[in-house]
C-alpha positions in Angstrom: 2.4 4.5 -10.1 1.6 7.5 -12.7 -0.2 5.9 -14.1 -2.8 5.3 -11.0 -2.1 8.8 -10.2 -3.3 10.2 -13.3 -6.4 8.1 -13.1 -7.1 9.6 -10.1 -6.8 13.2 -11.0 -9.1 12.3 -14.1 -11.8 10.9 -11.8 -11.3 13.8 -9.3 -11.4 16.5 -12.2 -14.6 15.0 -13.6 -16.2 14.8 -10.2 -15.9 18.4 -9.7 -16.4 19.7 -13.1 -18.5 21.8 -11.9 -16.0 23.8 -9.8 -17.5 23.1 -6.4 -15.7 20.9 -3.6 -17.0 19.0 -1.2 -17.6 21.3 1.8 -19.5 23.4 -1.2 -21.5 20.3 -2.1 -22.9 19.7 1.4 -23.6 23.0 1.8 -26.2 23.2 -1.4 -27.1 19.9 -0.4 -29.8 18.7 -2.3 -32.5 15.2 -2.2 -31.4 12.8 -5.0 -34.0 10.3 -4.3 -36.6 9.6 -1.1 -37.2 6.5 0.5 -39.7 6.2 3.1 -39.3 8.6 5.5 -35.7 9.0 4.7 -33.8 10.6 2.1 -30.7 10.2 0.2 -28.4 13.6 -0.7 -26.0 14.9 -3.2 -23.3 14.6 -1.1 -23.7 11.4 0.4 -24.4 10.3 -3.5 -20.9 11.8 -4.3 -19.3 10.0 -1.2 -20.8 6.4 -2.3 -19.4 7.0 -6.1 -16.0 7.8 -4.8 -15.7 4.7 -2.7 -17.1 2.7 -5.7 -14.6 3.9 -7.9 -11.9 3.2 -5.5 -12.7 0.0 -4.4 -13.4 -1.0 -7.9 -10.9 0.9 -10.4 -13.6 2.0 -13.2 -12.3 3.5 -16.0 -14.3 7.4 -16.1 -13.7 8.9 -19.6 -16.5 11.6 -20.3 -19.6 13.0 -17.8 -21.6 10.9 -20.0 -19.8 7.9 -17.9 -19.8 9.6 -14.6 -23.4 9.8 -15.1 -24.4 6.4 -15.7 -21.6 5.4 -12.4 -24.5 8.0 -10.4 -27.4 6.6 -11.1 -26.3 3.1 -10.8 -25.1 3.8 -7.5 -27.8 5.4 -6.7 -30.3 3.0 -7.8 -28.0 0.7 -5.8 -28.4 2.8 -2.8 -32.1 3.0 -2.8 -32.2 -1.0 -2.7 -30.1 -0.5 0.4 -32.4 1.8 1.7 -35.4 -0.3 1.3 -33.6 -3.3 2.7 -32.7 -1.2 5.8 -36.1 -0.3 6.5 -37.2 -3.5 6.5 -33.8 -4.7 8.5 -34.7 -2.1 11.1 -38.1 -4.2 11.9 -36.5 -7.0 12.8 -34.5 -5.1 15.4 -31.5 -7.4 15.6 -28.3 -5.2 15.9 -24.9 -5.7 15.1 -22.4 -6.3 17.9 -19.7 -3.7 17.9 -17.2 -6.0 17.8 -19.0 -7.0 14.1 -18.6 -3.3 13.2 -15.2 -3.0 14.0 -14.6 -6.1 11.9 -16.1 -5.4 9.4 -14.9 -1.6 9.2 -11.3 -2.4 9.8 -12.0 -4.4 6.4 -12.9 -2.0 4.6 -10.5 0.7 5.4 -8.1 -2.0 4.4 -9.8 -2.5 0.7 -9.7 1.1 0.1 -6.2 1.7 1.2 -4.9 -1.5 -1.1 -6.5 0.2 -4.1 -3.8 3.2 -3.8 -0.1 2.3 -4.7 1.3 2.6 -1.7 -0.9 3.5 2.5 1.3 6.4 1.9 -0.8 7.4 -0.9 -3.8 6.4 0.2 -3.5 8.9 3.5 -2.1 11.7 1.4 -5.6 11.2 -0.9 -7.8 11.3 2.6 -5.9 14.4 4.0 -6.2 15.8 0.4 -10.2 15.2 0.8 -9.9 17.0 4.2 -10.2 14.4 6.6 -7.9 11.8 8.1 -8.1 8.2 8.4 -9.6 8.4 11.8 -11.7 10.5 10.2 -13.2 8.1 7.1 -13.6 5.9 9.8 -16.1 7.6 11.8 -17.8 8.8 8.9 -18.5 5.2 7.6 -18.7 3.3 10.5 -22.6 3.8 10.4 -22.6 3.1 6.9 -20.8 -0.3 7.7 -23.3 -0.5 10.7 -26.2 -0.4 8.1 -24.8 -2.7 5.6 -24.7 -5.4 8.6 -28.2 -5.0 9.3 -29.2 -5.6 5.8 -26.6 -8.6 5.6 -28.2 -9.8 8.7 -31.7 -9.9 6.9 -30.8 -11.1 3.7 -28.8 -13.6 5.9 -31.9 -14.7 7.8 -35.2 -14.2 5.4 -33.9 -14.8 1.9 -30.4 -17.5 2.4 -32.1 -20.3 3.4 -34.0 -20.6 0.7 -31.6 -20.8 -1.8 -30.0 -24.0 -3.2 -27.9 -25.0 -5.3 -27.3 -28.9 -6.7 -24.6 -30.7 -7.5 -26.1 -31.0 -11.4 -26.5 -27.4 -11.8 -22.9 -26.7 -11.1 -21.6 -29.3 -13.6 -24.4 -28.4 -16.4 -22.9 -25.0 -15.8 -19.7 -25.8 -16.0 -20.2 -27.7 -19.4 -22.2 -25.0 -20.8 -20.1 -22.1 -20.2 -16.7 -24.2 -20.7 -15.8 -21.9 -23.6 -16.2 -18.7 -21.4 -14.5 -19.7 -18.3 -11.3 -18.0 -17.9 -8.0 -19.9 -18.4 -5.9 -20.8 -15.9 -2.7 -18.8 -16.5 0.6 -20.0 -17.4 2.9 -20.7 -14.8 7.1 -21.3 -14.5 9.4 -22.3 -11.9 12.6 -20.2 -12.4 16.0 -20.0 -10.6 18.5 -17.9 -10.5 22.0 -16.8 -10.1 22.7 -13.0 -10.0 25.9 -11.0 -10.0 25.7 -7.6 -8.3 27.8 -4.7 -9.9 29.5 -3.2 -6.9 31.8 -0.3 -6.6 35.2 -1.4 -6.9 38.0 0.4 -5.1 38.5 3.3 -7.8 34.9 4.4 -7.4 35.0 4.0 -3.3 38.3 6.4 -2.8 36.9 9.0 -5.2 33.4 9.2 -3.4 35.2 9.1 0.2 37.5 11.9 -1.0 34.6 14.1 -2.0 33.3 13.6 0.8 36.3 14.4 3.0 36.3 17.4 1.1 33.0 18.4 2.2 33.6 17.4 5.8 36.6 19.8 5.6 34.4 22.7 4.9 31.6 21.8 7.2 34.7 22.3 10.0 35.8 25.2 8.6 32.2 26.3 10.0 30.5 26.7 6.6 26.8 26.5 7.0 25.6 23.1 7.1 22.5 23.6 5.2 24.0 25.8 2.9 26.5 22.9 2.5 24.2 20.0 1.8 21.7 22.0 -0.7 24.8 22.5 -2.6 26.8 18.9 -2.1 24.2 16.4 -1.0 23.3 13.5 -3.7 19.9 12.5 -1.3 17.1 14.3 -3.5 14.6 13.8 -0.9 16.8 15.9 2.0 18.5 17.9 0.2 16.3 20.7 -0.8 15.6 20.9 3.1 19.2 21.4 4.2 19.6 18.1 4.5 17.0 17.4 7.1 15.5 14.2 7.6 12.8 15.1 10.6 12.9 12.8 13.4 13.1 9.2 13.6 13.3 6.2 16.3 15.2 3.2 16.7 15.2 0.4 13.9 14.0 3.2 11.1 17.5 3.7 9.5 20.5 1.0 8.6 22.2 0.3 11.8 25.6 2.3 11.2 23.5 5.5 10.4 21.2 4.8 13.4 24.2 4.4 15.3 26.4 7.2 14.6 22.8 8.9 14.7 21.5 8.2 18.5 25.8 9.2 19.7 25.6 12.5 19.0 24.0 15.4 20.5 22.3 18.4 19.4 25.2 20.5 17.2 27.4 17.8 17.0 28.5 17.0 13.8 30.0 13.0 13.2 33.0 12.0 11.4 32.2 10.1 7.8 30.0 7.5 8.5 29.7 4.8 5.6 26.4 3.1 4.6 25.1 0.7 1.1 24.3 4.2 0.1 27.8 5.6 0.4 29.6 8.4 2.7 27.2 10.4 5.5 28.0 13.2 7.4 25.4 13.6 10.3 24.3 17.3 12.4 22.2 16.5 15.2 19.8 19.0 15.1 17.4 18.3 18.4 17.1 14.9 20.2 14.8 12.9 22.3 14.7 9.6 24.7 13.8 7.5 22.1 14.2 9.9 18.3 17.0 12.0 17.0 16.6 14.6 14.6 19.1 14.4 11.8 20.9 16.4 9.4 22.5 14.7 7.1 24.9 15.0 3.8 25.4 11.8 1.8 28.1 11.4 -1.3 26.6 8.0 -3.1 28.9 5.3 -3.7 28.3 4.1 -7.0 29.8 1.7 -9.3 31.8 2.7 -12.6 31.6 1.5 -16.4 34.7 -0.5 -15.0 33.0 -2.3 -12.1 29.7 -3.1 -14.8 32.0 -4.8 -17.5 33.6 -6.9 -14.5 30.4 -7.8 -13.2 29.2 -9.1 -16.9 32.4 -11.2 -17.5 32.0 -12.8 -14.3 28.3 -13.6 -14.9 29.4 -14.8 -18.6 31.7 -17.5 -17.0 29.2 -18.6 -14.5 26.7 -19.1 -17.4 29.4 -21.4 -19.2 29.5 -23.3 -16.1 25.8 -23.8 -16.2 26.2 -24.8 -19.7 28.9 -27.1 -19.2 26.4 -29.1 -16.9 27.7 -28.3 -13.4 24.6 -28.6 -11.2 23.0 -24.9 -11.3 22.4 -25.3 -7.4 26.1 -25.9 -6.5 26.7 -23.1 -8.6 24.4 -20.6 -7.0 25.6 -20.9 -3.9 28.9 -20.5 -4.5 28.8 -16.9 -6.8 25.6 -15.7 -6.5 25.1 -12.5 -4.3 21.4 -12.8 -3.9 21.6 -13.9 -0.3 18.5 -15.1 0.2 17.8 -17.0 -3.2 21.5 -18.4 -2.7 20.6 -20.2 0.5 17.7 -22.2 -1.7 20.3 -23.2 -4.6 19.0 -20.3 -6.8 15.2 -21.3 -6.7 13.4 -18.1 -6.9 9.8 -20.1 -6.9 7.0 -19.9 -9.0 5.3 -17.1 -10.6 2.6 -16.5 -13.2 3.9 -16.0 -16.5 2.1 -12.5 -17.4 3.4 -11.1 -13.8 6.8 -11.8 -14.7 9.1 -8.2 -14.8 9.0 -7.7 -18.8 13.0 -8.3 -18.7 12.2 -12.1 -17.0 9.6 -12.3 -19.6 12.0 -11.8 -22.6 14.9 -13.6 -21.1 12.9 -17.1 -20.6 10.6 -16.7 -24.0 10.7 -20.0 -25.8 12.7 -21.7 -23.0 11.8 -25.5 -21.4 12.4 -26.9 -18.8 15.5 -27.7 -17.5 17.6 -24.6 -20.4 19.2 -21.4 -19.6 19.1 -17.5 -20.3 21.1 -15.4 -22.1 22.7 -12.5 -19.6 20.1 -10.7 -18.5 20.8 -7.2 -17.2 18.6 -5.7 -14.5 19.3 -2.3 -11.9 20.9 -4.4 -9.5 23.5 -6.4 -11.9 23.5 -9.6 -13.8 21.4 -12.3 -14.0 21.7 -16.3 -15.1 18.3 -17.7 -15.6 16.9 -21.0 -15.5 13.5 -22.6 -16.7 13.3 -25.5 -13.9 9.4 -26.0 -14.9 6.5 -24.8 -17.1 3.0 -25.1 -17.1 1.3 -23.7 -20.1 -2.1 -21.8 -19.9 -5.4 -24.3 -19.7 -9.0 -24.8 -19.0 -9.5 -25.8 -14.9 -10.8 -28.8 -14.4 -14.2 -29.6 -13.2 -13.2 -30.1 -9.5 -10.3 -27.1 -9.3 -13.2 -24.9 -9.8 -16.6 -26.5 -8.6 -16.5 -24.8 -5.3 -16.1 -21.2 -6.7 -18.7 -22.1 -9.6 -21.5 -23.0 -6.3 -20.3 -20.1 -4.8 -21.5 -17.8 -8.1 -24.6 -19.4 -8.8 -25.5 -18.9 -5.0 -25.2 -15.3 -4.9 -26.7 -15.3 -8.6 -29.7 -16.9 -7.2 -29.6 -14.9 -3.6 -29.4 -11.5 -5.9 -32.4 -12.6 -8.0 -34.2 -12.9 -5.4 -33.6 -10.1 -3.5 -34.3 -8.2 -6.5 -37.8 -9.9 -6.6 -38.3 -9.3 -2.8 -36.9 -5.3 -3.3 -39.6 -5.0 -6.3 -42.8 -6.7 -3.4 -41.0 -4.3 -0.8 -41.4 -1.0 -3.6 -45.1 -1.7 -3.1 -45.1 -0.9 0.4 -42.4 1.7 0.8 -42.6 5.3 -1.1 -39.4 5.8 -3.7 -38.7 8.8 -5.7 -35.3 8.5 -8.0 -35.5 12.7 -8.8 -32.0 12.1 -10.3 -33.5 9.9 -13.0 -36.4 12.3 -13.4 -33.6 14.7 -13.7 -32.4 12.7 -16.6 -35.2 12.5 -18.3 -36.5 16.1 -18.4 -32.9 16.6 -19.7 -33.2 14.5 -22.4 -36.5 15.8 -23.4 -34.9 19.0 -23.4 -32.2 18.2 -25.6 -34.9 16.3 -28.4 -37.6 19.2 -27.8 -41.5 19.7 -27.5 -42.7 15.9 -27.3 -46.1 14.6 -27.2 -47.7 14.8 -23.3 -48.0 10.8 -22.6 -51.3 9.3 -22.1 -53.0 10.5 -18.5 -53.2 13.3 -17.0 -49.5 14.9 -16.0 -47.7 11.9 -17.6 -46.6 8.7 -16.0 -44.1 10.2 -13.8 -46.6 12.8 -12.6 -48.4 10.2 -10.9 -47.5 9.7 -6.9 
């Protein structure tokens, strides 16, 4: 997650480099390139690279890169623009159930670009806006693009084809350069949980008892949970966790939660995480608002090396032959791989967690793992199938090779149709002259090209 963080800040630090933000950008708005009678500005410019690198994940190093990302977005943007004028002619609109579609999509590929949704609407708000907000703002933007799809769909798709023989000639040519398909394993498991034993439980309930005690003493709650609480996330507020609803918490906090009322403070209630005490601070029908001081219950170096010996003696079981499945469902305390005799499925090799990766390196079919040790406990591992890394076969991969050369053949000639249109339709790229007279600045005085005010002083 840093690391997509950090890439994020670089991208955002080199985007304004110049020190301005975006309500400072569309203020000195200025024309990066005309099209017809319409133009295309700075800001929207700057709006279409961002999307781009979101949607996309390109690496920005230097301005130098952040450059070339502009003007290939914009060139891209102008080939919009001329396909939209020429869309608008045809005067067949998109329904707004289309747009909706269509928008809802791309919301959706933005967001899964972030870690997490929550990131995702914490980058929007930190933009200004909200998601409501994106929406609007690109919902004519997606409006557009389905116009254009619409004329490319009707004018240029239908006469494109591509044969049988071209796929399979291409397939045979590029052989070499087609990407492998990746190793795969079948793996299952059996897993010992280290749990707190009973050592570990009494000391954490007679902390908290202790902190209870003061809390009815009439010590300050807040003042109490700064000071006790082992939840980082509430903690530094008192405690407070805000509202929430039904279903939001585990069921004995939710209960114990939604029985009190506002100043009432609850006995010890126990959780997976350990020992609560709950203040109701304000309540609602259907939310509470919570309090809360929380003593984890954690397990011991005791309860570890207990944990290891067991998983030890289930591995010499597996050893010994005993069916793996049998075994799984009688120790294993991964409930839901249990019920399946262990079988965790199958997974691409290079996605494996690095500590599956180790554990099963150089293992076949059928042999076992050493211990592996993970946050949750132990782990016994077995290798129940393996598929190494190859080339796809002519028919796995036919359909998607069509699919390519199609939209090869559809951009070609929409480029070629773009280039007929540029004859028609007035362009002016004034970011690439912009370019240009930089660079001539930086190499000095040069030679006035042949005509009078150089080629791109002509209209």
């Amino acid at each position: 997650m840093m690391h997509d963080l950090r890439r994020y800040i670089l991208f955002l630090f080199l985007l304004f480099m110049v020190g301005t933000s975006w309500a400072v950008r569309e203020t000195v708005d200025r024309i990066v390139a005309v099209v017809g009678d319409d133009v295309i500005l700075e800001s929207e410019l700057t709006r279409e690279v961002y999307l781009y690198y979101i949607q996309f994940g390109v690496e920005i190093e230097d301005e130098a890169q952040l450059e070339d990302l502009r003007s290939s977005v914009l060139e891209r943007m102008i080939e919009s623009r001329i396909l939209l004028a020429e869309a608008k002619r045809d005067t067949i609109e998109p329904s707004e159930t289309e747009v909706e579609e269509a928008l809802n999509q791309a919301i959706k590929e933005i967001s899964g670009r972030f870690p997490s949704e929550e990131a995702f609407e914490e980058e929007v708000l930190q933009q200004g806006l909200t998601v409501d907000d994106l929406r609007a703002r690109y919902r004519e933007d997606i409006r557009e693009r389905l116009l254009v799809d619409g004329l490319v769909e009707r004018r240029l798709r239908p006469g494109v084809f591509v044969s049988s023989r071209e796929v399979e000639e291409f397939y045979q040519s590029h052989i070499d350069s087609i990407p492998l398909v990746p190793a795969k394993v079948t793996l299952s498991h059996i897993m010992i949980a280290v749990v707190p034993g009973e050592e570990m439980e009494k000391a954490a309930k007679e902390r908290a008892e202790a902190i209870l005690a003061l809390v009815k003493e009439g010590q300050d709650f807040a003042m109490l949970a700064r000071r006790f609480s082992e939840d980082p996330g509430s903690a530094p507020q008192g405690g407070d966790l805000g509202y929430f609803g039904r279903g939001e918490m585990v069921p004995e906090f939710e209960t114990a939660a939604f029985d009190l009322q506002p100043g009432e403070v609850s006995g010890l209630v126990q959780t997976v995480f350990g020992y609560h005490i709950l203040k109701c601070e304000e309540k609602e029908a259907d939310r509470v608002r919570i309090s809360h001081i929380l003593v984890l219950l954690l397990p011991g170096p005791e309860d570890a090396a207990r944990a290891r010996v067991r998983a030890d003696s289930v591995r010499t079981m597996a050893l010994a032959e005993e069916r793996f499945a049998s075994l799984a469902g009688r120790y294993s305390d991964d409930a839901e791989s249990r019920d399946r005799g262990g079988v965790l499925g199958e997974f691409v090799v290079d996605d494996l967690g690095q500590f599956l990766r180790d554990a099963i390196e150089g293992l076949g079919p059928g042999e076992i793992s050493d211990i592996v040790e993970s946050d949750i406990g132990y782990h016994v591992v077995r290798v129940d199938a393996y598929e190494a890394s190859r080339r796809p076969t002519y028919d796995e991969i036919k359909g998607s090779l069509k699919e390519f050369l199609f939209q090869t053949k559809l951009e070609e000639k929409s480029k070629g149709w773009i280039e007929e249109l540029k004859e028609e339709i007035y362009v002016e790229n004034r970011l690439a002259e912009s370019v240009v007279e930089r660079e001539e600045e930086d190499e000095g005085p040069a030679l006035e090209p042949p005509g009078e005010g150089g080629e791109l002083g002509r209209e």
